[in-house]
C-alpha positions in Angstrom: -4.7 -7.8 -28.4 -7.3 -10.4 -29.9 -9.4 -9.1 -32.6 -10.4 -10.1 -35.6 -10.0 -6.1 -37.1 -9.5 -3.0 -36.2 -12.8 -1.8 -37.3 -14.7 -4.7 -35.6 -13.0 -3.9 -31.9 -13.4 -0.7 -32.3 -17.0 -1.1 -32.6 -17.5 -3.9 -29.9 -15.1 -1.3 -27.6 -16.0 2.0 -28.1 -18.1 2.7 -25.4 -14.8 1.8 -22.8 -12.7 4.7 -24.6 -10.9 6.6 -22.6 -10.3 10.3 -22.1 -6.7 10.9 -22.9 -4.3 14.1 -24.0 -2.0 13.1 -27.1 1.4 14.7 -26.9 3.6 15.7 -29.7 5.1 13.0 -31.7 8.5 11.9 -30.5 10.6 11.5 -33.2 11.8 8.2 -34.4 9.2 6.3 -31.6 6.6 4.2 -33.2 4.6 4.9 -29.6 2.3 7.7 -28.9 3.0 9.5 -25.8 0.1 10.5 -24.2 -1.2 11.4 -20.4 -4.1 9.7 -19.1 -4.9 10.1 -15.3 -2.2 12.4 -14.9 0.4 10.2 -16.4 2.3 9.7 -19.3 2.0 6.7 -21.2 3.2 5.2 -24.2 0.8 2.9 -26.9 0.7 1.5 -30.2 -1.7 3.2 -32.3 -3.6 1.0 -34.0 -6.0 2.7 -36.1 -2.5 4.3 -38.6 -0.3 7.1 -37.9 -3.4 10.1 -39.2 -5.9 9.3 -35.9 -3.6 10.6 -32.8 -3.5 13.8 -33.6 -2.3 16.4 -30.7 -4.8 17.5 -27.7 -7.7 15.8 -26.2 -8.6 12.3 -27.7 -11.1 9.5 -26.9 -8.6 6.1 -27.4 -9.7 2.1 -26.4 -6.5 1.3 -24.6 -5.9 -2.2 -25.0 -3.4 -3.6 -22.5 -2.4 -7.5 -22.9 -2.3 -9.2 -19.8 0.7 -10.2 -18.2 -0.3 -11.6 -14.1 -3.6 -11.6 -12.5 -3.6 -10.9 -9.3 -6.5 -9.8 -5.9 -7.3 -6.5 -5.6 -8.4 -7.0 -1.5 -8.9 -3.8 -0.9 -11.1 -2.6 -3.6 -9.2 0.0 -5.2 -8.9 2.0 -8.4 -5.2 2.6 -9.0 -2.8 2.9 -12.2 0.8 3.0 -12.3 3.3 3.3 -15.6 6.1 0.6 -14.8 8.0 0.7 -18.1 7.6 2.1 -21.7 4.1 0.7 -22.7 3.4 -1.0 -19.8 1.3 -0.8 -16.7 0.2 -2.4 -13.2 -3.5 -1.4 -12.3 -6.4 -2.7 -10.1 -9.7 -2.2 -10.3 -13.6 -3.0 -11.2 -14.3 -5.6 -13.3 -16.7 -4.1 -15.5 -17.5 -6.9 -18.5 -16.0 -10.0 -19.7 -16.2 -11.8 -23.1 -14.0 -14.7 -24.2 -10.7 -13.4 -23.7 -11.3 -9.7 -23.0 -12.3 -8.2 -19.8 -13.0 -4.5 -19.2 -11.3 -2.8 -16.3 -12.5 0.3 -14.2 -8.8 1.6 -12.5 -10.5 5.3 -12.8 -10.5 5.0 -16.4 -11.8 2.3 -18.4 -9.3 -0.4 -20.2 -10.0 -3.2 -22.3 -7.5 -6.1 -21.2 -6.8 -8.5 -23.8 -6.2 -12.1 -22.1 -3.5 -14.6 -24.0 -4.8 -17.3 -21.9 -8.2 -18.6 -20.8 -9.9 -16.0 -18.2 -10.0 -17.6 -15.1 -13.7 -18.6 -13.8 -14.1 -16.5 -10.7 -13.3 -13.0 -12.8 -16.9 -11.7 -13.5 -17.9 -8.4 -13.4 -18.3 -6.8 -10.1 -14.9 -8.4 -8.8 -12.0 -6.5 -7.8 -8.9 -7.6 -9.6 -5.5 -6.1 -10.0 -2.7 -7.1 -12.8 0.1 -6.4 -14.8 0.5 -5.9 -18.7 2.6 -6.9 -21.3 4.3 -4.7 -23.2 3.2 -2.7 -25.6 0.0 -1.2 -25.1 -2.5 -0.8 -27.8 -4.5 2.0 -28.4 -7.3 2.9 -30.9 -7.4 6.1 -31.5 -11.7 6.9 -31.9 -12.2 9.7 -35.2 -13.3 12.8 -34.2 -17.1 13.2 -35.6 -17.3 15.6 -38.3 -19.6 18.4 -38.3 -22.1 18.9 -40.7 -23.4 22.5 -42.3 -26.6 23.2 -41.9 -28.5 24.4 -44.6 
């Protein structure tokens, strides 16, 4: 992940959050065990131990890459290949600097250790693997308001 705080990604991210369930807290893990797409995944909360609470969630996942590779066929997929890690292709939906947004059915925010290469722009089909672990940022919940 490259980021110069959690608040600041958060804000420059939110709108790629994904739609996530939060399991219960395994005990002992430092990961949060969640399903997303109809699989269980693991990530490093981010945003401190009080924001993944259980149920429905909206979380920036935050996957550093690992290999780039061509998606030929245009396709959407996501699979879990370890604890915390992932192989996915997909739209490429945005890129800044080192970060390029990802549409594998759900959005992720890919976090690049190296220099992007030229040809990834949005609209391109990629496909790639992450290192592990993946980061998560758990979004707060709005609070609601009384009205008077």
């Amino acid at each position: 992940m490259i980021e110069d705080s959690v608040d600041n990604f958060i804000l420059n991210y939110k709108t790629y959050a994904a739609e996530i369930e939060i399991l219960p807290k395994l005990e002992g893990s430092p990961l949060v065990e969640a399903i997303v797409a109809d699989k269980i995944i693991h990530f490093f909360e981010r945003t401190g131990p009080y924001e993944s609470k259980l149920g429905q969630a909206r979380v920036i996942l935050n996957p550093s890459l690992n290999l780039l590779e061509e998606n030929l066929d245009h396709e959407k997929s996501f699979s879990v290949t370890g604890i915390s890690k992932i192989t996915a292709k997909g739209l490429v939906l945005e890129r800044e600097n080192r970060v390029i947004i990802v549409d594998v059915g759900f959005p992720l925010v890919v976090s690049c250790l190296d220099a992007i290469p030229d040809g990834i722009i949005a609209g391109e089909w990629i496909g790639f693997s992450s290192l592990s672990p993946i980061h998560g940022f758990v979004l707060a919940k709005p609070k609601s308001r009384e009205e008077y």
